[in-house]
C-alpha positions as CSV (number, residue, x, y, z in Angstrom):
1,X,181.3,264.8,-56.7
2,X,183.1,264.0,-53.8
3,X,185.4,261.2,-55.3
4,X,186.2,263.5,-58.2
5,X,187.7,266.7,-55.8
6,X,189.1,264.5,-53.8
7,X,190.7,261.7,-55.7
8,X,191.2,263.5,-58.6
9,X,195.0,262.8,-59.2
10,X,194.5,258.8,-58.1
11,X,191.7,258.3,-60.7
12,X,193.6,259.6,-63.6
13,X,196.2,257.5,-62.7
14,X,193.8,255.1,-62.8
15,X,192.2,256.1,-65.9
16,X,196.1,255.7,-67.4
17,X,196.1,252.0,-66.8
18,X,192.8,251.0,-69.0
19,X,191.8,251.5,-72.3
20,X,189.0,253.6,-71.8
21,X,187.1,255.0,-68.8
22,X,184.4,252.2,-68.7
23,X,187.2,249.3,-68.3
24,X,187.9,251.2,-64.4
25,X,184.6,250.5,-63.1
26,X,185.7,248.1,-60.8
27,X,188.6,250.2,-59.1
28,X,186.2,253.1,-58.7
29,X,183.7,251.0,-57.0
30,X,186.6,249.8,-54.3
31,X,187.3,253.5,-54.0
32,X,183.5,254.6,-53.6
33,X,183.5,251.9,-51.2
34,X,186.7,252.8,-49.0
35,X,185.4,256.4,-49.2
36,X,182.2,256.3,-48.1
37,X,182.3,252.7,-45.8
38,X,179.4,251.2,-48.7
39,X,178.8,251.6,-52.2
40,X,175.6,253.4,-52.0
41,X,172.8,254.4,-54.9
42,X,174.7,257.8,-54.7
43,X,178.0,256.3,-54.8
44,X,176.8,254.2,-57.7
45,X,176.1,257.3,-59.7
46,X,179.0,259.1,-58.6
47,X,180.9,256.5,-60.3
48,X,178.7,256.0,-63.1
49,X,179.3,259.6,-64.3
50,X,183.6,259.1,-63.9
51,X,183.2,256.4,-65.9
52,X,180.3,257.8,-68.2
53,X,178.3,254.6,-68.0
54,X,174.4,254.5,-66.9
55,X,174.5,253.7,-63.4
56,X,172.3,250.6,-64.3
57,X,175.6,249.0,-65.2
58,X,177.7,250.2,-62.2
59,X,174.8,248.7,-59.6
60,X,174.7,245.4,-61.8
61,X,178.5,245.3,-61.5
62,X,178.8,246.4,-57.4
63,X,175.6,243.6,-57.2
64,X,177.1,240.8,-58.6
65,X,181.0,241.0,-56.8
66,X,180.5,240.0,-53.4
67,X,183.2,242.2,-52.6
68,X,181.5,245.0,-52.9
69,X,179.0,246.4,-50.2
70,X,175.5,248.1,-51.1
71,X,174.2,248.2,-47.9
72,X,176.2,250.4,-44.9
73,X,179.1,247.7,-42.9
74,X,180.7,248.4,-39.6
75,X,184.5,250.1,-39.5
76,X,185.7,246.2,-39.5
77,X,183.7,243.8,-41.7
78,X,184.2,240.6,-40.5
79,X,183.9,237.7,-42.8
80,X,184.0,233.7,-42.0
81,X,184.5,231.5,-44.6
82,X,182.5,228.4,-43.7
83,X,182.7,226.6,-46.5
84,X,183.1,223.0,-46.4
85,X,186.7,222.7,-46.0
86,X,186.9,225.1,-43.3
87,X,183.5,223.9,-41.9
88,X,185.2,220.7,-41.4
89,X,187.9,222.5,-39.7
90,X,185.7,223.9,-37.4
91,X,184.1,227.3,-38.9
92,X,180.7,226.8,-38.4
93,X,181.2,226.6,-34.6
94,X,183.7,229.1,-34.9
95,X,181.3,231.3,-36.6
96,X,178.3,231.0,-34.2
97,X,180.7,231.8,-31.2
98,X,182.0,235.1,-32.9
99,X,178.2,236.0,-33.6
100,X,177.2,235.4,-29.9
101,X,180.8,237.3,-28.8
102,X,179.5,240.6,-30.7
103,X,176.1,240.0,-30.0
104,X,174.9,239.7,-33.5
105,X,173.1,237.4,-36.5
106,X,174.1,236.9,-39.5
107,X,175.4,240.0,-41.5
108,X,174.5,241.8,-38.5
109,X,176.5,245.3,-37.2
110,X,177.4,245.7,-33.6
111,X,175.6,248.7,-32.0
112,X,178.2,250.8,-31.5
113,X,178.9,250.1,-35.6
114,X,182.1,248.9,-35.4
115,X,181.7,245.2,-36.7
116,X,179.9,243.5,-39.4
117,X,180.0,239.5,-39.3
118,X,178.8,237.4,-42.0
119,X,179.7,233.7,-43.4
120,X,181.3,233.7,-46.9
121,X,182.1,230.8,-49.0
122,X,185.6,230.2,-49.8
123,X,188.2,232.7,-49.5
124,X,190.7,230.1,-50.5
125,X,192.8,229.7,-47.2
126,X,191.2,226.4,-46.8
127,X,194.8,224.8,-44.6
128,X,194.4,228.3,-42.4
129,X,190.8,227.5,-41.2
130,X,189.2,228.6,-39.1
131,X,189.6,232.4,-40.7
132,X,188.0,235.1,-41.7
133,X,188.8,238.3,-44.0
134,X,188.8,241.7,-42.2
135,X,188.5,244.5,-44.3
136,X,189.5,242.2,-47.2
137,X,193.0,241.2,-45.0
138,X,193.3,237.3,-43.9
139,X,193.4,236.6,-40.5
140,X,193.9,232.5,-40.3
141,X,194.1,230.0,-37.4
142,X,191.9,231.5,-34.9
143,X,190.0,230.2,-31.8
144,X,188.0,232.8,-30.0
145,X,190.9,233.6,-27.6
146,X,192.5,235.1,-30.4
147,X,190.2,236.6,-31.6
148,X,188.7,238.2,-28.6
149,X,192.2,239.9,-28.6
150,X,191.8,240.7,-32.3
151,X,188.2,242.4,-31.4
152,X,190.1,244.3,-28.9
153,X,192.5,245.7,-30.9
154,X,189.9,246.3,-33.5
155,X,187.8,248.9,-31.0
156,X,190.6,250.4,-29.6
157,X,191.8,251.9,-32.8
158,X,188.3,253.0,-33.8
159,X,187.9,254.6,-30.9
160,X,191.2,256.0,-31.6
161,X,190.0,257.1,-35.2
162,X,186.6,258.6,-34.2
Protein backbone atom coordinates (compact mmCIF):
# COMPACT_ATOMS: atom_id res chain seq x y z
CA UNK A 1 0.00 0.00 0.00
CA UNK A 2 1.79 2.71 -1.45
CA UNK A 3 -0.62 5.60 -0.31
CA UNK A 4 -0.58 4.19 3.14
CA UNK A 5 3.65 4.30 3.64
CA UNK A 6 3.70 7.17 2.08
CA UNK A 7 0.88 9.39 3.13
CA UNK A 8 0.43 8.02 6.23
CA UNK A 9 0.54 11.23 8.44
CA UNK A 10 -1.75 13.29 5.65
CA UNK A 11 -4.52 10.54 5.77
CA UNK A 12 -4.94 10.54 9.47
CA UNK A 13 -5.19 14.07 9.35
CA UNK A 14 -7.64 13.39 7.05
CA UNK A 15 -9.26 10.74 8.84
CA UNK A 16 -9.49 13.61 11.86
CA UNK A 17 -11.84 15.71 9.90
CA UNK A 18 -14.82 13.05 9.23
CA UNK A 19 -16.78 10.96 11.27
CA UNK A 20 -15.65 7.84 10.23
CA UNK A 21 -13.25 6.40 7.65
CA UNK A 22 -15.96 5.71 4.92
CA UNK A 23 -17.06 9.72 4.89
CA UNK A 24 -13.08 10.31 3.29
CA UNK A 25 -13.58 8.42 0.28
CA UNK A 26 -13.53 11.28 -1.82
CA UNK A 27 -10.24 12.98 -0.55
CA UNK A 28 -8.49 9.59 -0.87
CA UNK A 29 -9.58 9.22 -4.41
CA UNK A 30 -8.00 12.90 -5.26
CA UNK A 31 -4.91 11.62 -3.48
CA UNK A 32 -4.86 8.12 -5.48
CA UNK A 33 -5.34 10.24 -8.32
CA UNK A 34 -2.42 12.94 -7.68
CA UNK A 35 -0.27 9.86 -6.73
CA UNK A 36 -0.46 7.75 -9.33
CA UNK A 37 -1.62 10.35 -12.45
CA UNK A 38 -5.31 8.13 -12.64
CA UNK A 39 -7.38 6.41 -10.33
CA UNK A 40 -6.77 2.90 -11.38
CA UNK A 41 -8.61 -0.71 -10.44
CA UNK A 42 -5.55 -0.93 -8.07
CA UNK A 43 -5.77 2.51 -6.84
CA UNK A 44 -9.52 1.85 -6.34
CA UNK A 45 -8.66 -1.00 -3.93
CA UNK A 46 -5.89 0.68 -2.37
CA UNK A 47 -8.37 3.06 -1.19
CA UNK A 48 -11.14 0.77 -0.60
CA UNK A 49 -9.14 -0.95 2.13
CA UNK A 50 -8.07 2.79 4.01
CA UNK A 51 -11.46 3.35 4.02
CA UNK A 52 -12.55 -0.30 4.70
CA UNK A 53 -15.35 -0.10 2.06
CA UNK A 54 -15.80 -2.90 -0.89
CA UNK A 55 -14.07 -1.43 -3.70
CA UNK A 56 -17.43 -1.74 -5.59
CA UNK A 57 -18.33 1.49 -3.75
CA UNK A 58 -15.00 3.35 -4.30
CA UNK A 59 -15.23 2.63 -8.39
CA UNK A 60 -19.06 3.63 -8.29
CA UNK A 61 -17.96 6.88 -6.50
CA UNK A 62 -14.47 7.71 -8.79
CA UNK A 63 -17.27 6.68 -11.88
CA UNK A 64 -19.73 8.98 -11.26
CA UNK A 65 -17.44 12.47 -10.32
CA UNK A 66 -16.14 13.62 -13.42
CA UNK A 67 -13.30 14.78 -11.61
CA UNK A 68 -11.92 11.79 -11.12
CA UNK A 69 -9.90 9.90 -13.84
CA UNK A 70 -10.13 6.00 -14.36
CA UNK A 71 -8.30 5.75 -17.39
CA UNK A 72 -4.33 7.07 -17.49
CA UNK A 73 -4.21 11.37 -18.43
CA UNK A 74 -1.21 13.19 -19.67
CA UNK A 75 1.05 15.39 -16.95
CA UNK A 76 -1.48 18.38 -17.93
CA UNK A 77 -5.15 17.50 -18.46
CA UNK A 78 -6.60 19.94 -20.40
CA UNK A 79 -10.21 20.60 -20.18
CA UNK A 80 -12.61 23.04 -22.37
CA UNK A 81 -15.68 23.87 -21.21
CA UNK A 82 -17.87 24.18 -24.30
CA UNK A 83 -20.97 24.44 -22.92
CA UNK A 84 -23.39 26.75 -24.34
CA UNK A 85 -22.45 29.90 -22.81
CA UNK A 86 -18.92 29.62 -23.60
CA UNK A 87 -19.82 27.89 -27.01
CA UNK A 88 -21.32 31.09 -27.75
CA UNK A 89 -18.24 32.78 -26.75
CA UNK A 90 -16.36 30.91 -28.93
CA UNK A 91 -15.24 27.42 -27.29
CA UNK A 92 -16.19 25.13 -29.82
CA UNK A 93 -13.78 26.68 -32.32
CA UNK A 94 -11.50 27.30 -29.67
CA UNK A 95 -11.66 23.72 -28.79
CA UNK A 96 -11.11 22.18 -32.35
CA UNK A 97 -8.03 24.56 -32.78
CA UNK A 98 -6.30 23.33 -29.44
CA UNK A 99 -7.15 19.61 -30.63
CA UNK A 100 -5.45 20.21 -34.09
CA UNK A 101 -2.39 22.35 -32.10
CA UNK A 102 -1.59 19.02 -30.10
CA UNK A 103 -2.47 16.87 -32.69
CA UNK A 104 -5.17 14.97 -30.98
CA UNK A 105 -9.28 13.98 -30.80
CA UNK A 106 -11.22 14.18 -28.25
CA UNK A 107 -9.90 12.95 -24.83
CA UNK A 108 -6.94 12.12 -26.62
CA UNK A 109 -3.11 12.21 -25.00
CA UNK A 110 -0.28 13.78 -26.97
CA UNK A 111 2.47 11.18 -27.81
CA UNK A 112 5.03 12.28 -25.77
CA UNK A 113 2.09 12.04 -22.81
CA UNK A 114 2.21 15.29 -21.71
CA UNK A 115 -1.45 16.53 -22.55
CA UNK A 116 -4.84 15.29 -22.35
CA UNK A 117 -7.75 17.49 -24.06
CA UNK A 118 -11.27 16.93 -23.65
CA UNK A 119 -14.57 19.22 -23.74
CA UNK A 120 -16.45 19.43 -20.41
CA UNK A 121 -19.63 21.06 -19.66
CA UNK A 122 -19.68 23.92 -17.39
CA UNK A 123 -16.99 24.76 -15.12
CA UNK A 124 -18.85 27.83 -14.16
CA UNK A 125 -16.49 30.64 -15.63
CA UNK A 126 -19.08 31.27 -18.17
CA UNK A 127 -17.90 35.58 -18.41
CA UNK A 128 -14.09 34.10 -18.73
CA UNK A 129 -14.82 32.00 -21.92
CA UNK A 130 -13.14 30.67 -23.81
CA UNK A 131 -11.25 28.54 -20.84
CA UNK A 132 -10.31 25.54 -19.85
CA UNK A 133 -9.22 23.83 -16.37
CA UNK A 134 -5.62 22.51 -16.22
CA UNK A 135 -5.04 20.15 -13.68
CA UNK A 136 -8.22 21.36 -11.98
CA UNK A 137 -6.68 25.26 -12.07
CA UNK A 138 -8.74 27.95 -14.37
CA UNK A 139 -7.10 29.38 -17.10
CA UNK A 140 -9.79 32.02 -18.71
CA UNK A 141 -9.79 34.32 -21.77
CA UNK A 142 -7.64 32.52 -24.07
CA UNK A 143 -7.13 32.61 -27.97
CA UNK A 144 -4.62 30.12 -29.30
CA UNK A 145 -1.69 32.71 -29.02
CA UNK A 146 -2.01 32.38 -25.47
CA UNK A 147 -2.25 29.34 -25.26
CA UNK A 148 0.44 28.15 -27.56
CA UNK A 149 2.49 30.08 -24.88
CA UNK A 150 0.65 28.29 -22.11
CA UNK A 151 1.54 24.74 -23.96
CA UNK A 152 5.05 25.96 -23.96
CA UNK A 153 5.41 26.53 -20.58
CA UNK A 154 3.53 23.46 -19.90
CA UNK A 155 6.44 21.12 -21.73
CA UNK A 156 9.14 22.89 -20.52
CA UNK A 157 8.48 22.11 -17.01
CA UNK A 158 7.74 18.47 -17.71
CA UNK A 159 10.66 18.15 -19.36
CA UNK A 160 12.13 19.84 -16.39
CA UNK A 161 10.34 17.25 -13.97
CA UNK A 162 11.18 14.00 -15.93
Amino acid sequence: MALVEKYAEQIQKTFAKYPDKRSAVMPMLHLAQQEYGWVSPESIQEVADICEMDPTQVKSIAGFYTMYSENPKGKYWLQVCTDLACALCGADQYYEDLKKELGVGDGGTTEDGVFTVEHVMCLAACDKAPMMQCNFHFVEKLDMEKTRELLAQWRAEAAQQA
